[in-house]
C-alpha positions in Angstrom: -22.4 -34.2 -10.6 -20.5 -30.7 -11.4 -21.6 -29.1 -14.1 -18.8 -29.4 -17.3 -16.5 -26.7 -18.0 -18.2 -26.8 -21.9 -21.6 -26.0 -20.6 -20.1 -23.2 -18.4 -18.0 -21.8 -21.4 -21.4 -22.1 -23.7 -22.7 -19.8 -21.4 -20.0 -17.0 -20.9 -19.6 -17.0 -24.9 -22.8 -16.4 -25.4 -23.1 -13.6 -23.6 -20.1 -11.9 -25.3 -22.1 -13.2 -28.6 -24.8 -11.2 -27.5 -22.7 -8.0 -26.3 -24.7 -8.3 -23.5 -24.4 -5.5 -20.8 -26.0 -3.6 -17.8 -28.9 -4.7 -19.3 -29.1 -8.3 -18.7 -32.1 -8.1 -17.0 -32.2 -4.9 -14.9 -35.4 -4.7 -13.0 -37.3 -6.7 -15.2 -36.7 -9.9 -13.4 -40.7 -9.3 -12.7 -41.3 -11.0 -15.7 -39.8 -14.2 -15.2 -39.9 -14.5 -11.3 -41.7 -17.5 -10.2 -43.9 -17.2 -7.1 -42.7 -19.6 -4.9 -45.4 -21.4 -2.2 -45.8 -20.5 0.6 -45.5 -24.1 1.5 -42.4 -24.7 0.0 -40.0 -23.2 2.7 -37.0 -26.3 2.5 -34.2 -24.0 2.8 -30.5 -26.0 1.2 -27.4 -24.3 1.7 -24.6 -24.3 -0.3 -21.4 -23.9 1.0 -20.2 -24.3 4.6 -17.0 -22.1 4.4 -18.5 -18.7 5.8 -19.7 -17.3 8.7 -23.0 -16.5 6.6 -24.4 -20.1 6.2 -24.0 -20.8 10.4 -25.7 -17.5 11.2 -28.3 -17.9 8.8 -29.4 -21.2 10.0 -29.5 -20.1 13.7 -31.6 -17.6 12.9 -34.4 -19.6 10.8 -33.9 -23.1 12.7 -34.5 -20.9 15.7 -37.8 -22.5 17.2 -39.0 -19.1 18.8 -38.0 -17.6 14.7 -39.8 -14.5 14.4 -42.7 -14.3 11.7 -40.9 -12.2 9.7 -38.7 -15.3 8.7 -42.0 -16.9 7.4 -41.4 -21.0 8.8 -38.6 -21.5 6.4 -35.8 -23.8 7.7 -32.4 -25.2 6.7 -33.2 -28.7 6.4 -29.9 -29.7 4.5 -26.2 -28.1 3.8 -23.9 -29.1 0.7 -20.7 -28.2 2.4 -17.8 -28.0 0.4 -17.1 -24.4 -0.2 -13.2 -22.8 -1.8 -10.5 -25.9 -2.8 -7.7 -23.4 -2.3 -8.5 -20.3 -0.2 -7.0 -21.3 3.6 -9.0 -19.2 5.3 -12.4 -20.5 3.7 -11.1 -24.0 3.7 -10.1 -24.6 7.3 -13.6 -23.4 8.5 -15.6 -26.4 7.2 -15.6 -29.0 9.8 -16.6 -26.4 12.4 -19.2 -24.9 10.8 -20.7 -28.7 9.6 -20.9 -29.2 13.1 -22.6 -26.0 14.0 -25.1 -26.5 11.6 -26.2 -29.9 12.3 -26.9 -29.1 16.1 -29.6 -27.2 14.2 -31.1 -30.5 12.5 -29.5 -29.6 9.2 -28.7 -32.5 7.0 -25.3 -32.7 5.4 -25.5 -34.2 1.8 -22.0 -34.8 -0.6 -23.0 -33.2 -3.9 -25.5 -30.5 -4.9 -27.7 -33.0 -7.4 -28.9 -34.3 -3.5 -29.1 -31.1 -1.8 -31.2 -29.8 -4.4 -33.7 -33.2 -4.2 -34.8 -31.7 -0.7 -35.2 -28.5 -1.0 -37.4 -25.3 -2.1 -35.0 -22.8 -1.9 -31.4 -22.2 -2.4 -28.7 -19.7 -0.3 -25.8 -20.2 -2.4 -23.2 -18.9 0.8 -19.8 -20.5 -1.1 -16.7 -18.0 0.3 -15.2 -18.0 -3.2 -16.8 -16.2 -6.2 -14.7 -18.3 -8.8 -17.3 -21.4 -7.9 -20.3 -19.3 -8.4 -21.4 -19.7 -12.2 -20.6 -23.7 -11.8 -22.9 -24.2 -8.7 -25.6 -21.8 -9.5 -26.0 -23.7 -13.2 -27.0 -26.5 -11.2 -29.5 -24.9 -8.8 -31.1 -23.0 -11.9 -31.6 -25.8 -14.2 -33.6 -27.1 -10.9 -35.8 -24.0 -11.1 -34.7 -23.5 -7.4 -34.7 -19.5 -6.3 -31.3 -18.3 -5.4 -29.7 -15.8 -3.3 -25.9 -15.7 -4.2 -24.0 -14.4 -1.2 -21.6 -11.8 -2.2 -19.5 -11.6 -4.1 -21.9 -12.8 -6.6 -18.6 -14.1 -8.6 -14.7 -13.7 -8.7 -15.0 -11.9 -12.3 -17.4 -9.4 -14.0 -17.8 -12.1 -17.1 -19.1 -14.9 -14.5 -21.4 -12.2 -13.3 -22.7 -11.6 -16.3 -23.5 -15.3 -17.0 -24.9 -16.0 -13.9 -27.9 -13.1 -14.7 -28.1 -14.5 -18.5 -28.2 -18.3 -17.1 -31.2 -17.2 -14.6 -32.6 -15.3 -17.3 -32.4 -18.4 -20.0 -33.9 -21.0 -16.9 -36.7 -18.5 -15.6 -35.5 -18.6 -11.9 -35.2 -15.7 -9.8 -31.3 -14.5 -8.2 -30.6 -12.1 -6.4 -26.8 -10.9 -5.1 -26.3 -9.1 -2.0 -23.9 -7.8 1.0 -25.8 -7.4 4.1 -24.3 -3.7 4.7 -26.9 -2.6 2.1 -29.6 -3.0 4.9 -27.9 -1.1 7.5 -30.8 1.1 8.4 -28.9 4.4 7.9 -28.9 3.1 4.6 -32.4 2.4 3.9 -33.3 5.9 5.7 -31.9 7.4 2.6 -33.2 5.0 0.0 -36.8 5.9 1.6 -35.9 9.7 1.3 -34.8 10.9 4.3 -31.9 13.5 2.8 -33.9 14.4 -0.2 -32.4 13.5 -3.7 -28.4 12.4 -2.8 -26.4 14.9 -4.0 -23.2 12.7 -3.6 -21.6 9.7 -1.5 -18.8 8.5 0.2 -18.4 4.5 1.8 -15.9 2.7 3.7 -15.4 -0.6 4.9 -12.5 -3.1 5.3 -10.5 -3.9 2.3 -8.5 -7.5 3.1 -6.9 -8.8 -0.2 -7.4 -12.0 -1.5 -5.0 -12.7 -4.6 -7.7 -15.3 -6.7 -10.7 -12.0 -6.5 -10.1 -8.6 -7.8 -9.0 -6.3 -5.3 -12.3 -4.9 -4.4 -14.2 -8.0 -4.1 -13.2 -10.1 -1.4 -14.2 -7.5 1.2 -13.9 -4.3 0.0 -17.8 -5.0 -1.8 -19.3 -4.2 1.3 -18.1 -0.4 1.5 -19.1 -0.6 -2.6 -22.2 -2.2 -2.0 -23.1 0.8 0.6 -22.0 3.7 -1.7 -24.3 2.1 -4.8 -27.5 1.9 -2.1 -27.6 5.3 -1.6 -26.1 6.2 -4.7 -27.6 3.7 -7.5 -26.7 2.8 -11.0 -24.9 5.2 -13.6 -21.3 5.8 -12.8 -19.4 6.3 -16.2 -15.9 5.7 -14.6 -13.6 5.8 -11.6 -9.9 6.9 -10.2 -8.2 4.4 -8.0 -5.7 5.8 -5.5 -3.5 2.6 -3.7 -1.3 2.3 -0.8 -0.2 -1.0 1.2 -3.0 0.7 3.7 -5.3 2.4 2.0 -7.1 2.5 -1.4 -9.4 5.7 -2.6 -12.3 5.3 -5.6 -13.6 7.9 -6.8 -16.7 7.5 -9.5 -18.0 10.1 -11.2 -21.7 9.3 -12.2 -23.6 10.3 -15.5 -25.2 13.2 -14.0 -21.9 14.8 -12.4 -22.2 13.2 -8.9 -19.2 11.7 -7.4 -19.4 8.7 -5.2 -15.8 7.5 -3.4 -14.9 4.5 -1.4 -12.6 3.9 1.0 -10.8 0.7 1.5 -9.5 0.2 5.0 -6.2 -2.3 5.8 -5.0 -0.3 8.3 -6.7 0.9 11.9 -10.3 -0.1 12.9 -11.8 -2.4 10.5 -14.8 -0.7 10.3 -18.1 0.1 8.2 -19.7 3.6 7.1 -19.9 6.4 5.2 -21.6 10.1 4.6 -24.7 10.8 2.5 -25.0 14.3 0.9 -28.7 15.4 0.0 -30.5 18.6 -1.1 -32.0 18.1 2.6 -29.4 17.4 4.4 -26.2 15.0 5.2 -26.5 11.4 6.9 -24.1 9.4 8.7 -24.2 5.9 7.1 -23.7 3.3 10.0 -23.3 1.4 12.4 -23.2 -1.9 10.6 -26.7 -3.2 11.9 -25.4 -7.2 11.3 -27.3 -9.9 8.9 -30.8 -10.0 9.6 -31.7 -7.0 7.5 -30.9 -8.6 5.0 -31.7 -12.2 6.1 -35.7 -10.6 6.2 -35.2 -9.1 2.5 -34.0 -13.0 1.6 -36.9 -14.1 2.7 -39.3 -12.1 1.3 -37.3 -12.3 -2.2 -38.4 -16.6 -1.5 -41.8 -15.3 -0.7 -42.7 -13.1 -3.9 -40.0 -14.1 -6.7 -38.9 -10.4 -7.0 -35.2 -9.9 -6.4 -35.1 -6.8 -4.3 -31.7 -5.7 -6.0 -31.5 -5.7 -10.0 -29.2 -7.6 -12.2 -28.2 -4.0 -13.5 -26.9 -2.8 -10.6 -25.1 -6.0 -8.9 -23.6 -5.9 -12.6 -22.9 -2.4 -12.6 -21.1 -2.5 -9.0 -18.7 -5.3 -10.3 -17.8 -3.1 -13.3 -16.9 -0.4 -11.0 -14.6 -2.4 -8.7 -12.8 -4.1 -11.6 -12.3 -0.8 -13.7 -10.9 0.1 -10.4 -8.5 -2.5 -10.7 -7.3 -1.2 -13.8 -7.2 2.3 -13.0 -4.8 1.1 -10.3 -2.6 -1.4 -13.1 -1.9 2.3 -15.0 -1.0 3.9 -12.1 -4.1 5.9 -11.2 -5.7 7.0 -14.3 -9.4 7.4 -14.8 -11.6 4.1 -16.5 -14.4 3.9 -18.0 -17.0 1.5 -16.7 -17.9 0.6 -20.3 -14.5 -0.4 -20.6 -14.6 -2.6 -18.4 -17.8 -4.5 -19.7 -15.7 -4.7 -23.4 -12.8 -6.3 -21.3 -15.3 -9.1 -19.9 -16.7 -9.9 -23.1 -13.5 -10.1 -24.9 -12.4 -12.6 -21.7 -15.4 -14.3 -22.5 -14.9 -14.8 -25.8 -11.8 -16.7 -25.2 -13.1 -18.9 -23.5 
């Protein structure tokens, strides 16, 4: 059974009760991660309308699976993903078949999926069904990786880390680009401390999502690796082909990314450090991040914090409204006293 629109309200209002904001649970999700078994790998996926969930489950249902996927398996699929978003929709039936000639089970509600299973990759296409499902799967205790993007509105986002937080289950929210290895060279040090940052990926627009979050996340979700947490506010420059963000972080760095609509859909970017600059790319594909999902199952410790997954959403939807007013700068914080206000209404 869904979970009721009262109990998802109860939730959103209580965070703008709480003027909750980037600290939601930041990296202390340590302290009420659950160690999961290592016996318990019953992997249930939620959501059969991306790409995501059938490349997932070839990889893990693979019998020759390397041992960095630990023996866990799809064992059973709750399929229905987006009611209203074509390109999501149409891709069901395909992809249920796909999945079953991997020996996944195909169950018609979550309540049943979650009866079989460990562990939960919540793959649904469309953010807006996020908080809903994910209530479900947390007031199972399951642990949860929520595919990006983590929800179609920063208020939903905020829940989600609150309703984690309130259950004691471990989430985590991720696009795959942030384990291009480029990447991860300059998390681990390789330029020195980055001096500054600039991303781009494909930007297709979907009209239910803020602008930035249907595809452009992935070019955000690179610039925020190598950048991190604390930009104050950001300049959006549009055109039917092109959009330009430029953040400008607490301590006077400034990040930019580039959304592509036009040319080569591609992904990458440039890392500036006191040692040095660094290509970001190519896109390295999903098991980077596939091995980090994993691992999360494995140990309970989200590998990316509730602060910055929040964070990145204020920045793409402060973006949004630097683009309504025609370009002007916006504040981050703004855009967390906008999501609680929404919430409030609610």
């Amino acid at each position: 059974m869904q979970e009721s629109n009262s109990s998802r309200r109860n939730f959103i209002r209580n965070i703008a009760t709480a003027g909750v904001a980037l600290g939601l649970a930041g990296g202390n999700f340590s302290l009420y991660g659950q160690n999961v078994s290592r016996e318990k790998k019953r992997v249930g996926i939620i959501g059969l309308d991306t790409s995501h969930s059938v490349a997932f489950t070839k990889v893990l249902n693979d019998p020759q699976a390397a041992p960095e996927y630990g023996g866990y398996k799809v064992v059973v699929a709750y399929p229905k993903g987006s009611n209203d978003i074509e390109s999501s929709v149409k891709r069901i039936p395909g992809y249920i078949e796909e999945v079953q000639k991997y020996g996944v089970k195909i169950v018609d509600s979550i309540k049943k999926l979650l009866n079989e299973v460990d562990v939960v990759l919540l793959e649904t296409n469309d953010g807006r069904l996020h908080l809903e499902q994910a209530l479900q799967v947390f007031k199972a205790g399951k642990p949860t990786f929520i595919d990006k993007p983590i929800a179609a509105s920063l208020a939903d986002a905020m829940a989600i880390f609150e309703a984690a937080k309130r259950y004691k289950v471990p989430v985590f929210s991720s696009s795959s680009l942030r384990y291009m290895p480029s990447a991860q060279e300059v998390v681990q040090g390789k330029v020195g401390k980055v001096l500054g940052a600039e991303a781009f990926s494909p930007m297709h627009l979907e009209s239910t999502h803020p602008d930035l979050v249907w595809y452009g996340i992935h070019g955000v979700e690179t610039l925020y690796t190598v950048m991190g947490t604390g930009c104050k506010s950001v300049v959006r420059v549009h055109t039917p082909d092109t959009d330009v963000v430029v953040g400008t972080w607490a301590d006077g760095r400034i990040g930019t990314f580039r959304g592509l609509r036009k040319g080569k859909p591609d992904y990458g970017g440039m890392a500036f450090g006191e040692k040095g600059n660094l290509a970001l790319g190519p896109y390295g594909g999903y098991n980077p991040l596939l091995i980090q999902i994993i691992k999360f199952f494995q140990t309970g410790q989200p590998p990316v914090s509730a602060e910055e997954t929040t964070e990145m959403f204020a920045f793409m939807e402060a973006a949004d409204e630097s683009k309504r007013h025609g370009g002007v700068p916006v504040t981050l914080e703004s855009a967390y006293q906008k999501a609680r206000q929404a919430a409030a209404r609610k």
